[in-house]
C-alpha positions in Angstrom: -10.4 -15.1 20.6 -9.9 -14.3 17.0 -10.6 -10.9 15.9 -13.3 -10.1 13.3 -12.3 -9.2 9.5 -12.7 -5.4 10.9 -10.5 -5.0 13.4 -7.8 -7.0 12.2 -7.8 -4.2 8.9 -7.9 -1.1 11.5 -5.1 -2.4 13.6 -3.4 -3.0 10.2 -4.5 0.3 9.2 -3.4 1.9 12.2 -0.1 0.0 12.0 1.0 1.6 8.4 -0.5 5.3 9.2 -0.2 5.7 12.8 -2.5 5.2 15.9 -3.5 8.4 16.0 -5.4 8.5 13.3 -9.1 8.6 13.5 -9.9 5.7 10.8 -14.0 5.2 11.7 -15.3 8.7 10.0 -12.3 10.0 7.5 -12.1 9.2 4.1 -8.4 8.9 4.1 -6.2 10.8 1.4 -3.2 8.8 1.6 -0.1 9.5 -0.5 1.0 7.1 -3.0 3.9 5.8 -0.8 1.4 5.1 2.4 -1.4 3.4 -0.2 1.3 1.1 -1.2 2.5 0.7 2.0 -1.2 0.0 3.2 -1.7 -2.0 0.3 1.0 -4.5 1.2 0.6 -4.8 4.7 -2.5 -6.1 4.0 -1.7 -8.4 1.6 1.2 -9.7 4.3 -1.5 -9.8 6.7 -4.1 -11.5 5.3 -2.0 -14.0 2.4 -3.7 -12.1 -0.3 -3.1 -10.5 -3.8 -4.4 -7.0 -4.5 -3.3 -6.5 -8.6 -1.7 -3.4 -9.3 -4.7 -2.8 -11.8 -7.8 -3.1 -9.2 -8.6 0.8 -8.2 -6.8 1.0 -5.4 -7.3 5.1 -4.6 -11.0 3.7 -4.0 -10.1 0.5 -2.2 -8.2 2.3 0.5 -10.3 5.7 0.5 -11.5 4.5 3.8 -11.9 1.9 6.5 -15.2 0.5 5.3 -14.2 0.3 1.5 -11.4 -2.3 2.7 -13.3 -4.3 4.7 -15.7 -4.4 1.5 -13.3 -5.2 -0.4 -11.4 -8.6 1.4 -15.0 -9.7 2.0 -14.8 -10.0 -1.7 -11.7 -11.7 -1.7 -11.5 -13.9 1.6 -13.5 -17.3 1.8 -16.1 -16.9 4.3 -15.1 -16.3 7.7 
């Protein structure tokens, strides 16, 4: 059973910063080197392109603002 748009990004998420980390209520303040590295595991993981000129402090200040943002960029799921 597939996994919804979501999860897949938390267990990506959690892949890149750890699964300790409690993702659902932090805004995250991630360091330059693990927003890149969460940047391009997500591209890996879902065949995507995030431009080095889109925001991307506010695209991965948190779970939800990720999410947000491939809904914008995926075809509908």
């Amino acid at each position: 059973m597939p996994q919804n748009l979501r999860e897949q990004v938390l267990a990506t998420m959690r892949q890149v910063l750890g699964a300790n980390v409690d993702l659902e209520n932090t805004r995250l303040q991630l360091s330059s080197l693990k927003m890149l590295e969460l940047i391009v595991a997500i591209e890996t993981q879902f065949n995507i392109h995030i431009p080095e000129s889109a925001p991307l402090a506010e695209i991965t200040s948190s779970l939800d603002s990720i999410v947000t943002h491939l809904e914008k960029l995926l075809p509908s799921r």
